[in-house]
C-alpha positions in Angstrom: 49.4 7.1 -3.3 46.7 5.4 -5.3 43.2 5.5 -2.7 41.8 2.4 -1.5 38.1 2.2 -2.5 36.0 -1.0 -1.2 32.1 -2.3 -2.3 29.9 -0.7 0.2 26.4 -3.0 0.4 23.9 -0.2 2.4 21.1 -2.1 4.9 17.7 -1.0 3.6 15.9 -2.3 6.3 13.0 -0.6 7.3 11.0 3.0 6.4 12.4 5.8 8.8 9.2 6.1 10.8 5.9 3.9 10.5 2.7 5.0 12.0 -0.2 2.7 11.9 -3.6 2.5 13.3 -7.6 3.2 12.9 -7.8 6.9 11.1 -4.6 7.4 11.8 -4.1 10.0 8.6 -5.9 12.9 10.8 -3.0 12.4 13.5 0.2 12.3 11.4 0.5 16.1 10.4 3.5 16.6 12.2 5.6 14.1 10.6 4.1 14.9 7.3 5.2 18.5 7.6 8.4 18.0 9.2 9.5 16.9 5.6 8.7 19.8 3.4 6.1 22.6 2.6 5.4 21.7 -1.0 3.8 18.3 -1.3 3.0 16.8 -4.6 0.4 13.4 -4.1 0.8 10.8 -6.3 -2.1 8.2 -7.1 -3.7 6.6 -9.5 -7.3 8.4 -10.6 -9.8 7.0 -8.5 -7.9 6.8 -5.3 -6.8 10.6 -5.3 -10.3 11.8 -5.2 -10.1 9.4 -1.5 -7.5 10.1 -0.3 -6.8 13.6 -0.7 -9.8 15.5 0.8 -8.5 13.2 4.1 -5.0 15.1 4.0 -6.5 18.1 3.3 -7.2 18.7 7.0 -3.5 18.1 7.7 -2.6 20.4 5.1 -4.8 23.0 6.1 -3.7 22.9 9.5 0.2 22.7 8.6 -0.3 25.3 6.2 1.2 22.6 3.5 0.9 24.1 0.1 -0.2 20.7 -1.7 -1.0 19.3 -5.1 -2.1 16.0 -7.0 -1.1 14.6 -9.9 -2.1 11.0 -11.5 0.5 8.8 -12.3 -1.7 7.1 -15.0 -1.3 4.9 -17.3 1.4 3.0 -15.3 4.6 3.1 -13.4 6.0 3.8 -16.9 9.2 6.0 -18.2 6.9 8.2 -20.0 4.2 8.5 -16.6 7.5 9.6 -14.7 8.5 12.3 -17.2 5.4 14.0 -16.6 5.6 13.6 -13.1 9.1 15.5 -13.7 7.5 18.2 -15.1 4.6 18.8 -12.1 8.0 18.4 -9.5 9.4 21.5 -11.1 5.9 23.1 -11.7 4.8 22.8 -8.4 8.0 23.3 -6.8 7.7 20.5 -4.7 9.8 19.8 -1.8 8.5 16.1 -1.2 6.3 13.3 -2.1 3.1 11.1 -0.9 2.2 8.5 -2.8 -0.9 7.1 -2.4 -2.5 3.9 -3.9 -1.6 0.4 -4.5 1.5 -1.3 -5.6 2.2 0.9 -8.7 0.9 3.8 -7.4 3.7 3.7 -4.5 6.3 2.3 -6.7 5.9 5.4 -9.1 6.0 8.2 -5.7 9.1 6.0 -4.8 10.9 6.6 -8.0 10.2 9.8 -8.3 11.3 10.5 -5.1 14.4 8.7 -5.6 15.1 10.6 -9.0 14.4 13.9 -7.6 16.4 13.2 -4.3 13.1 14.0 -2.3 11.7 12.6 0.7 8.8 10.5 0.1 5.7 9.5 2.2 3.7 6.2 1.5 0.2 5.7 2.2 -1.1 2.4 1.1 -5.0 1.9 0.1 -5.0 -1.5 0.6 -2.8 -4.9 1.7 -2.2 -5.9 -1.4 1.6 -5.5 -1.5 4.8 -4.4 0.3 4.8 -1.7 -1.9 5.0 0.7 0.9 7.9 -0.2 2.7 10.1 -1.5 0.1 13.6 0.6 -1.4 12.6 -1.3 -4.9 10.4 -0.3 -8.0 9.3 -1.9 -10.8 8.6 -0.2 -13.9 6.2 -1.2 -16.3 5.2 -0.5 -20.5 2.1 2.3 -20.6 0.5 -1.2 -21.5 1.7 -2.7 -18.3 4.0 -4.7 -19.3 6.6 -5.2 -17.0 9.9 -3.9 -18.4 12.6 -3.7 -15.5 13.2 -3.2 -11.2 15.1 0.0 -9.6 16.9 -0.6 -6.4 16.3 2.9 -4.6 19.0 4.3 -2.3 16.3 4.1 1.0 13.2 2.9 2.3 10.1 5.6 2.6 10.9 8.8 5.0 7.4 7.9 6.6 4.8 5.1 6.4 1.1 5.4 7.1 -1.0 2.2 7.5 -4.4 3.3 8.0 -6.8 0.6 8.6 -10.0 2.4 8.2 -8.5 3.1 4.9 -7.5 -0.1 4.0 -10.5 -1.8 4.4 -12.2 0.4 2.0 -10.5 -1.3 -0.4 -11.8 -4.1 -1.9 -11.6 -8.1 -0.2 -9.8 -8.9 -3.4 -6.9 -6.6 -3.0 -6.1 -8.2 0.6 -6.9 -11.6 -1.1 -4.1 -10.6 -3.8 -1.7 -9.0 -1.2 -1.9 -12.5 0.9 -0.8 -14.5 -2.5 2.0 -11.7 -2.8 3.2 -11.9 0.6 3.3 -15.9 1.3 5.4 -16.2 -1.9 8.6 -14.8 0.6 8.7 -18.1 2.1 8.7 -20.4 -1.2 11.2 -17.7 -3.0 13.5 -16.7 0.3 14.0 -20.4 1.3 15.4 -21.2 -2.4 16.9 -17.8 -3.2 19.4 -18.1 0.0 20.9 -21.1 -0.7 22.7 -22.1 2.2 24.2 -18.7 2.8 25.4 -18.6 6.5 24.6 -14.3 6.7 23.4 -14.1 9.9 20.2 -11.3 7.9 19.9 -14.0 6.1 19.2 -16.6 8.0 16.9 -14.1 10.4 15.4 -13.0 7.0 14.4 -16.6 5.7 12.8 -17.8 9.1 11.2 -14.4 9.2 9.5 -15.8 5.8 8.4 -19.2 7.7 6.5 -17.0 10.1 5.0 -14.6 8.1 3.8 -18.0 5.9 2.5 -20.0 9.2 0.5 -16.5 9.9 -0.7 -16.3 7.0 -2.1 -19.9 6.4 -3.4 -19.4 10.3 -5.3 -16.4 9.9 -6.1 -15.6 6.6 -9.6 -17.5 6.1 -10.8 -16.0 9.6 -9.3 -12.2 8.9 -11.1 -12.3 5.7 -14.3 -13.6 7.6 -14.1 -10.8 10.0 -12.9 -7.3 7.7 -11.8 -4.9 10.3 -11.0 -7.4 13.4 -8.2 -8.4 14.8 -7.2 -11.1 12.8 -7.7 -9.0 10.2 -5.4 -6.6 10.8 -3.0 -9.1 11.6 -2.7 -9.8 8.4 -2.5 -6.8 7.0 0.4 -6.0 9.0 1.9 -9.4 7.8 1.4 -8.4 3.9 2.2 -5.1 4.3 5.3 -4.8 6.8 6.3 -8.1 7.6 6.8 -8.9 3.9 8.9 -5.4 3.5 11.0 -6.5 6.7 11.8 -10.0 4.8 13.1 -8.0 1.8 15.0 -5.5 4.3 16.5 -7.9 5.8 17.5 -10.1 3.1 18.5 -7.9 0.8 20.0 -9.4 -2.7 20.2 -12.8 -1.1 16.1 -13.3 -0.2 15.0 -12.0 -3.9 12.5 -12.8 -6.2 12.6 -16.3 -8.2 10.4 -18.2 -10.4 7.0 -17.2 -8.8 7.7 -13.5 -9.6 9.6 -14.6 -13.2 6.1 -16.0 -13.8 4.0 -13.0 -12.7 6.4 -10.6 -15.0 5.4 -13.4 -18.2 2.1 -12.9 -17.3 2.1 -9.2 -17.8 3.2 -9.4 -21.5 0.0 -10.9 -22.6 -2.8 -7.9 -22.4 -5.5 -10.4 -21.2 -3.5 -10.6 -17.9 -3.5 -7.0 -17.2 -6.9 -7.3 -15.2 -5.1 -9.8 -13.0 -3.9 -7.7 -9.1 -0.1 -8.6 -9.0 -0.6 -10.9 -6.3 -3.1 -13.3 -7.8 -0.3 -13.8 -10.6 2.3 -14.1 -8.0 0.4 -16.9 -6.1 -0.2 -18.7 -9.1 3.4 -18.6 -9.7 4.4 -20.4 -6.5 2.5 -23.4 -7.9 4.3 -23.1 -11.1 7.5 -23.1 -9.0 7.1 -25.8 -6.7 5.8 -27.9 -10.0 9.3 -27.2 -11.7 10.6 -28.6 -8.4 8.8 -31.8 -8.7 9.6 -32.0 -12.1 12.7 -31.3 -12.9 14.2 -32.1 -9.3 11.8 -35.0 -8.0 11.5 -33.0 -5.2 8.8 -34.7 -2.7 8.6 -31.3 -0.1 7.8 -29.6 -3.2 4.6 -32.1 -4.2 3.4 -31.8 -0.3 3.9 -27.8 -0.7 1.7 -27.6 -3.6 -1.1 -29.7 -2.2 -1.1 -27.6 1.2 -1.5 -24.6 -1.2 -4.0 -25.7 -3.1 -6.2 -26.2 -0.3 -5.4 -23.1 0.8 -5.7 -20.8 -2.3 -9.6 -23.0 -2.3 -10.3 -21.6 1.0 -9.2 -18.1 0.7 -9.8 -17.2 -3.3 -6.3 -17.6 -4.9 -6.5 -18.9 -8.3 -4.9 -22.2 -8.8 -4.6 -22.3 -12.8 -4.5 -20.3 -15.8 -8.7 -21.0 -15.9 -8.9 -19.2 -12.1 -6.9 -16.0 -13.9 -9.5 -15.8 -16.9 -6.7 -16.8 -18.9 -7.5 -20.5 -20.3 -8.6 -18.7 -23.7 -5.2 -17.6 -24.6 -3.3 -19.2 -27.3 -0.3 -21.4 -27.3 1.5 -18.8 -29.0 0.8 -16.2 -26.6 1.2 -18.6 -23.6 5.0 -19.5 -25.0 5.8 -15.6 -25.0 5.0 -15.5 -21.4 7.2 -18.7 -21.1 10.2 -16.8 -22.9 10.2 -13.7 -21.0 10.1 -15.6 -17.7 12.7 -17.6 -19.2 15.1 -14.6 -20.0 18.8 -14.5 -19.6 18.1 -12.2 -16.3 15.5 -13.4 -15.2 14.6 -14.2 -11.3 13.6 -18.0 -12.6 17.4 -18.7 -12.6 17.5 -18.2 -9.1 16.3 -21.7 -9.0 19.2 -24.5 -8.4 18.5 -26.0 -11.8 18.2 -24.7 -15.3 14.4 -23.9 -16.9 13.3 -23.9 -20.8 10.3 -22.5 -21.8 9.3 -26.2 -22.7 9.4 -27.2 -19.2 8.3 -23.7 -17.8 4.9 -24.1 -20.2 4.5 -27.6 -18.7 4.2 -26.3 -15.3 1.9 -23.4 -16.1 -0.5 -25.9 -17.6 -0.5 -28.8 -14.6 -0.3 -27.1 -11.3 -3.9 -28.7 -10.0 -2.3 -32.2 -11.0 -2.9 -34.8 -8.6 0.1 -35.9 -6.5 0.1 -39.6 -8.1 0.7 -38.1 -11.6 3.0 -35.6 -10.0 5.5 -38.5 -9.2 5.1 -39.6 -13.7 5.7 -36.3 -14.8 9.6 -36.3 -15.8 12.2 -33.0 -16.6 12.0 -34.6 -20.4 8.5 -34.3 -20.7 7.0 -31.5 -23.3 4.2 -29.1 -23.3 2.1 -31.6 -25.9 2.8 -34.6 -23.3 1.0 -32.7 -20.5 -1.7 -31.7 -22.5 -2.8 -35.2 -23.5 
């Protein structure tokens, strides 16, 4: 008898265990060494010499056999090859990454390809990176190439908040940008999908946006309060439980399509993720006005701009130090965005280059020339 075989669709909600809390590294060598003997830590070069004299206590106490290894120049095929290589020299019978968004996407992958456990411990809020069963890899030059779903969320998360706020007010800056764009991506990306995850998913992205607009000019006013760490929690967890959640039907769209453009011109790669991200959701909501007329879109974009003022998100292609590039290397950016599998067709209508160029170059545009500004109109009519 031929055997039935059906789709299976795993939940990825959530890490297995997440501790959090002021110096909360020192307290966590249980869980750490309930998953192996062998660690290998994975960050980038100036976090390792941070972070791991901290877990050196734990290690010594666990009798943990650890090493570190950089995962330099970027979460990059070749970067992951030698990572390989110090898995087998080391022996190593699990994984901590430590770092920032590429940092933990690099441990995660790893992990995944080597079928280890992995522990995350991000240095600052600047993404979900931490909680998230995804990676994106990148070109040694940082471009980004591709994502990888992974098979699970983290064995164990560490939020350490004394940590965190070592890092500098930028990175939180970026990782608020990164984080409110679940709202303006979720709420188009689901469609009107009845999914009950979905559904929870999409007006868990309205909440984590309302926090976010609430509390982000006081928590950065106040590094280390409680507002503060609200926030935090909001950029990194919150955002990972939207994603959870949500799954293939609260992904990515033309916010994140913009930010992977961005990284294929070299003058961007001094830009945190999150600042490109932010900048993205103006270019989004400006395809929505153009292209769709949409009026919710034109009142979206002028709330954020106000906010992005207050806080330190850049607004335009000036704000990301990028105004100097040329038209040629600005229509690149355009194109990849633009590609047949690309997140930016997530959006209910169809974007050219043409039209994505236009946006790039107008988001600050005052709402009465918003309401002019057609679907048929070119790059060379905006710019006049």
């Amino acid at each position: 008898m031929e055997k039935l075989t059906s789709s299976i669709t795993p939940l990825l909600i959530s890490p297995a265990k997440i501790l959090r809390g002021n110096s909360i590294i020192s307290q966590c060598g249980q869980d750490i060494a309930h998953l192996g003997k062998r660690p290998l830590v994975v960050g980038g070069d100036r976090v390792l010499p941070v972070v791991f004299p901290q877990l050196q206590s734990v290690f010594q106490r666990y009798k943990l056999a650890a090493e570190s290894v950089s995962y330099t120049p970027d979460c990059s095929e070749s970067s992951l090859a030698i990572l390989q290589g110090a898995i087998a020299a080391h022996n190593a019978d699990f994984i901590i990454g430590v770092g920032g968004g590429k940092a933990l996407d690099t441990a995660k992958l790893l992990a995944h390809r080597s079928q280890l456990p992995i522990v995350t411990i991000p240095t600052s809020g600047a993404t979900c990176a931490a909680w998230s069963a995804l990676s994106n890899v990148y070109s040694n030059e940082g471009a980004f190439q591709y994502d990888v779903p992974l098979d699970r969320c983290p064995d164990l998360l560490i939020l350490d908040y004394d940590l965190i706020q070592t890092a500098p007010q930028r990175t939180l800056i970026a990782g608020i940008g990164d984080a409110i764009a679940k709202w303006y991506e979720a709420s188009v990306s689901s469609g009107n999908s009845p999914a009950t995850l979905t559904i929870a998913a999409v007006q868990q992205a309205r909440v984590l946006r309302d926090i976010l607009l609430q509390k982000s000019a006081q928590a950065l006013q106040n590094p280390g309060g409680e507002d503060w760490r609200e926030v935090v929690d909001a950029s990194v967890l919150l955002a990972g439980v939207i994603g959870g959640l949500g799954g293939a039907n609260c992904r990515t769209v033309a916010a994140h399509a913009v930010h992977n453009g961005l990284t294929h011109i070299p003058e961007a790669h001094g830009i945190l993720h999150g600042e490109k991200v932010a900048y993205g959701i103006l270019v989004q909501l400006r395809l929505e006005e153009m292209v769709q007329g949409n009026q919710l879109a034109i009142t979206a974009r002028q709330q954020l701009l106000k906010f992005y003022h207050d806080i330190g998100l850049p607004k335009t292609l000036e704000d990301l130090g990028l105004d100097g590039i040329s038209l040629a290397a600005l229509r690149h950016s355009a194109e990849i965005a633009c590609q047949p599998q690309s997140d930016i067709h997530r959006l209910p209508f169809a974007v050219t280059p043409e039209q994505l160029m236009a946006a790039m170059v107008s988001t600050t545009v005052i709402t009465e020339n918003s309401r002019k500004v057609s679907a048929s109109k070119t790059l060379p009519a905006i710019l006049e």
